[in-house]
C-alpha positions in Angstrom: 133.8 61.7 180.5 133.8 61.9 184.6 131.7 60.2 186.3 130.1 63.2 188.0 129.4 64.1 184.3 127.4 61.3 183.1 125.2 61.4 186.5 124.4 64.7 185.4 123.2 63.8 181.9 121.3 61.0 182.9 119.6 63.3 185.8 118.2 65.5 182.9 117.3 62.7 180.6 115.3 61.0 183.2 111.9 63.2 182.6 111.9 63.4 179.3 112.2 59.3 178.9 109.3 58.8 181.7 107.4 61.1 179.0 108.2 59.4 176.3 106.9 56.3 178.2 103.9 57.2 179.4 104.8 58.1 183.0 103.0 60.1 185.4 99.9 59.2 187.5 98.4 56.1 187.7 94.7 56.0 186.0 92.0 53.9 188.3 89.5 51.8 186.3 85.7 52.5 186.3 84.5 50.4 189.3 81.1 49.1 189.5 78.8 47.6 191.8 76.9 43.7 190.6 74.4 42.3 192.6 74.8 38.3 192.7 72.8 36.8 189.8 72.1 40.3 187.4 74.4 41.9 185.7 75.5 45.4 186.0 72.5 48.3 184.6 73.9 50.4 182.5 72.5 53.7 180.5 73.4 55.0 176.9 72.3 58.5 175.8 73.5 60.7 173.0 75.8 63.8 173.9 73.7 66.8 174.6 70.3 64.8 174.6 68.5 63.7 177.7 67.0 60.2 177.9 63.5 59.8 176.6 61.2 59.5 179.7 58.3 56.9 179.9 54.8 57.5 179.8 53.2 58.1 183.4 51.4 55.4 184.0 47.2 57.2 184.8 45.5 56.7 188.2 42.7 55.0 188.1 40.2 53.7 190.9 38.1 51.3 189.0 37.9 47.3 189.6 37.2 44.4 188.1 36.1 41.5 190.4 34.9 37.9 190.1 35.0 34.2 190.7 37.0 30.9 188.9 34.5 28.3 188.6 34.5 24.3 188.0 31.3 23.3 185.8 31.3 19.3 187.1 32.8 17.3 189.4 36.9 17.8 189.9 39.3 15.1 188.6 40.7 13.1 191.3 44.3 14.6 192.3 47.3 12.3 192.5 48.3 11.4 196.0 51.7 12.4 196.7 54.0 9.9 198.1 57.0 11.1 200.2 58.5 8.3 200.8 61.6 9.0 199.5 62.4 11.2 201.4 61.5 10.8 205.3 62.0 14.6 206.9 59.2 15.7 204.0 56.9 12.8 205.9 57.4 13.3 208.9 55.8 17.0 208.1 52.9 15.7 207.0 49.8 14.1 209.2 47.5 13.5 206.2 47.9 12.7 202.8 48.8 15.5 200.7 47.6 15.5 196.9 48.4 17.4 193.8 47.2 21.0 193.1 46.7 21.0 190.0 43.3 21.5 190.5 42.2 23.0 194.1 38.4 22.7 194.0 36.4 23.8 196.8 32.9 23.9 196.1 33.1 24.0 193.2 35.5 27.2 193.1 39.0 27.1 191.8 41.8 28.2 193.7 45.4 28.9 192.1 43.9 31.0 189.0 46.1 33.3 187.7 43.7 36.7 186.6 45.3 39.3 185.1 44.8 42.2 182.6 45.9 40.7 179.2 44.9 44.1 176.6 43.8 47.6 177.1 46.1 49.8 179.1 47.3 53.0 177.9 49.5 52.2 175.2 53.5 53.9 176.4 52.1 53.8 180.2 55.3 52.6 182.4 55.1 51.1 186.2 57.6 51.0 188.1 58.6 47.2 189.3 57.9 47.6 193.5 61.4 46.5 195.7 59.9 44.7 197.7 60.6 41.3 197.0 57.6 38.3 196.2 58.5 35.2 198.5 59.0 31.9 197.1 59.1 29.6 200.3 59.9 25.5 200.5 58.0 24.4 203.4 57.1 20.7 204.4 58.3 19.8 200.7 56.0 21.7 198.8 56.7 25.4 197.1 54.3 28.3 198.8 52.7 29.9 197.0 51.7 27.2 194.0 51.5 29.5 191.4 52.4 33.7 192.0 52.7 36.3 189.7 55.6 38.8 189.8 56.7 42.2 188.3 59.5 42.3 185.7 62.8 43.0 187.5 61.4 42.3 191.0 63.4 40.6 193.5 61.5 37.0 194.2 63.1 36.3 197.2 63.4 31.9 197.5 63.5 30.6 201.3 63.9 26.8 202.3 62.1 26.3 205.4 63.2 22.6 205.2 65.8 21.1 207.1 66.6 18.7 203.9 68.3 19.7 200.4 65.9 21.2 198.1 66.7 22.9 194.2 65.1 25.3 192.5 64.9 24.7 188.9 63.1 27.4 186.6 62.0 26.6 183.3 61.4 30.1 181.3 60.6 30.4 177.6 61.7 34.0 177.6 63.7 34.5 180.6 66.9 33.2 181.9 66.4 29.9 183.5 68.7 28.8 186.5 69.2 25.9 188.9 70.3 26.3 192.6 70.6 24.2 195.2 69.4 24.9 199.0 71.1 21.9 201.1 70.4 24.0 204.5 67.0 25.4 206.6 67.3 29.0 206.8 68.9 29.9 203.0 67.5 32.2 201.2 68.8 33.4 197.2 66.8 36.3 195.5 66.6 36.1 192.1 64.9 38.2 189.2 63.1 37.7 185.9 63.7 40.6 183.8 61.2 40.4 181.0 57.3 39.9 180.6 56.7 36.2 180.2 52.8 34.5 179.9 51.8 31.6 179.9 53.5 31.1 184.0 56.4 29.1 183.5 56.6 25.8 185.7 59.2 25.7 188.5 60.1 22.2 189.7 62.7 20.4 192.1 65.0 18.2 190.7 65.6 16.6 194.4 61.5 15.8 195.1 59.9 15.6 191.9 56.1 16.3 193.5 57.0 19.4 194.4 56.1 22.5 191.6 55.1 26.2 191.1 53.9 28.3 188.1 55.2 31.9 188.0 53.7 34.9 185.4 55.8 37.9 185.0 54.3 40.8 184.5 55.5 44.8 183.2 52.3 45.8 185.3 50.5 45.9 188.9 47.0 44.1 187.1 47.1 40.8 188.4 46.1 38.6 191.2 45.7 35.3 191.9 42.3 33.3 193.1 42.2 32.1 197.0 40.5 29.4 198.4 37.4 30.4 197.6 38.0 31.2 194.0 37.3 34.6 194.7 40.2 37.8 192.7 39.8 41.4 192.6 42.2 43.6 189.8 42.3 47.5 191.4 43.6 50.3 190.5 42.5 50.9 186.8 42.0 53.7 185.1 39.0 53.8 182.8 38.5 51.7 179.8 37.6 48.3 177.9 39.9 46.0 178.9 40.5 41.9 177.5 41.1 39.9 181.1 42.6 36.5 181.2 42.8 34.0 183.8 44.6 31.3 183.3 44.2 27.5 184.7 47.6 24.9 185.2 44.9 21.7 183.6 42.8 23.9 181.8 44.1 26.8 180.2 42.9 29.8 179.5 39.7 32.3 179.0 39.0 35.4 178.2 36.6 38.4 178.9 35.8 41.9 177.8 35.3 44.4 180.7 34.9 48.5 180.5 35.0 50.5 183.4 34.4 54.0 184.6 35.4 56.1 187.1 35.7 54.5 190.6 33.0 51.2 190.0 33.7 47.4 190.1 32.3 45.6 187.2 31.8 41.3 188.1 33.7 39.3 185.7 33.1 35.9 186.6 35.0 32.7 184.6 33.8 28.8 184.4 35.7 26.0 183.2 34.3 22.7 182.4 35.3 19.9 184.7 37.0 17.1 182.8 
């Protein structure tokens, strides 16, 4: 056979063996975007069906208001010693103690209140974007104990010029550890499920310094202020079970209905020990 023969074959057997092979163009892989420390969301329906939308949540314009109370004297709080570590105090010009208990007056600050039973049943709110702020300042985590919406960013900051960690200790959630060596970093993170009682956040590096964090699937919770003093808005009407809850002391609770657009008083006391 001549050579200008057998070019000509192969010429015409070249498309049908890129067929047979699988040849033609290229198919790109689904892509998708991860934000650092979540995975990727993704949805599942059934062909021809629409996904199932969630209950909207009802208005509501009632309150229910109060004050945490000590019954006693307070326990004396441990002094924190900082020695160890001479940037955390220098950044101090008193003595600094535990706040475990925060009594002024005889008011509790640092009481997580929050709804515990009675909203509508299949009511869904939506997690805000705006993200709670978890600071390290002068050695100590700001605020001491925060609640936060499921799937809300909680933005950490360390306003320290020294190395501080971040060390989580969820039941329910994922934990994590990270280290901040630098002033100025910031990480957000997320807890993605409901989780009571708070969970304890500590720091591996100075072992005085600790948070409690509650995560929540709705807006009804606050925490006390200095003054002991919380206020839950927004509800719609109904009887309600309200918990606050106490790092030494635990928890109570109370039963509270409300109507329309009032504030009913709910008003806790624990017993000093």
């Amino acid at each position: 056979m001549s050579n200008r023969k057998s070019l000509w074959l192969a010429t015409l057997a070249l498309p049908v063996l890129m067929l047979a092979c699988g040849g033609g163009a290229k198919e790109e892989a689904p892509a998708f975007e991860e934000s650092a420390g979540n995975a990727p969301a993704t949805t599942a329906t059934t062909a021809g069906s629409a996904p199932a939308a969630a209950a909207a949540a009802p208005a509501g314009g009632a309150a229910i208001a109060g004050t945490v109370k000590l019954d006693g004297a307070a326990p004396p709080m441990e002094k924190i010693r900082m020695d160890a570590d001479n940037y955390c105090k220098s950044q101090h010009s008193a003595p600094v103690e535990s706040q475990q208990v925060v009594d002024n007056n005889g008011s509790l600050q640092w009481v997580l209140v929050y709804v515990k039973s009675g909203l509508p049943a299949g009511a869904s709110y939506a997690a805000p974007s705006d993200p709670v702020v978890l600071d390290q300042d002068g050695c100590m985590y700001k605020p001491h104990v925060f609640g936060v919406r499921a799937g809300q960013p909680v933005k950490i900051v360390n306003s320290d010029a020294t190395l501080h960690n971040i060390h989580p200790l969820p039941a329910v959630n994922t934990a994590f550890n990270i280290g901040m060596p630098l002033k100025g970093m910031s990480q957000t993170k997320t807890f993605d499920k409901p989780e009571l009682p708070p969970f304890h956040i500590k720091c591996d590096v100075h072992k005085w310094m600790s948070a409690y964090c509650g995560v929540f699937d709705n807006p009804f919770f606050t925490v006390t202020d200095a003054s002991g003093n919380f206020k839950i808005s927004g509800l719609p009407a109904g009887t309600y079970v309200v918990e606050s809850w106490q790092e030494k002391y635990g928890t109570q609770d109370q039963t509270v209905t409300v109507q329309g657009t009032e504030t009913k008083t709910a008003d806790f006391t624990y017993k000093a020990s």
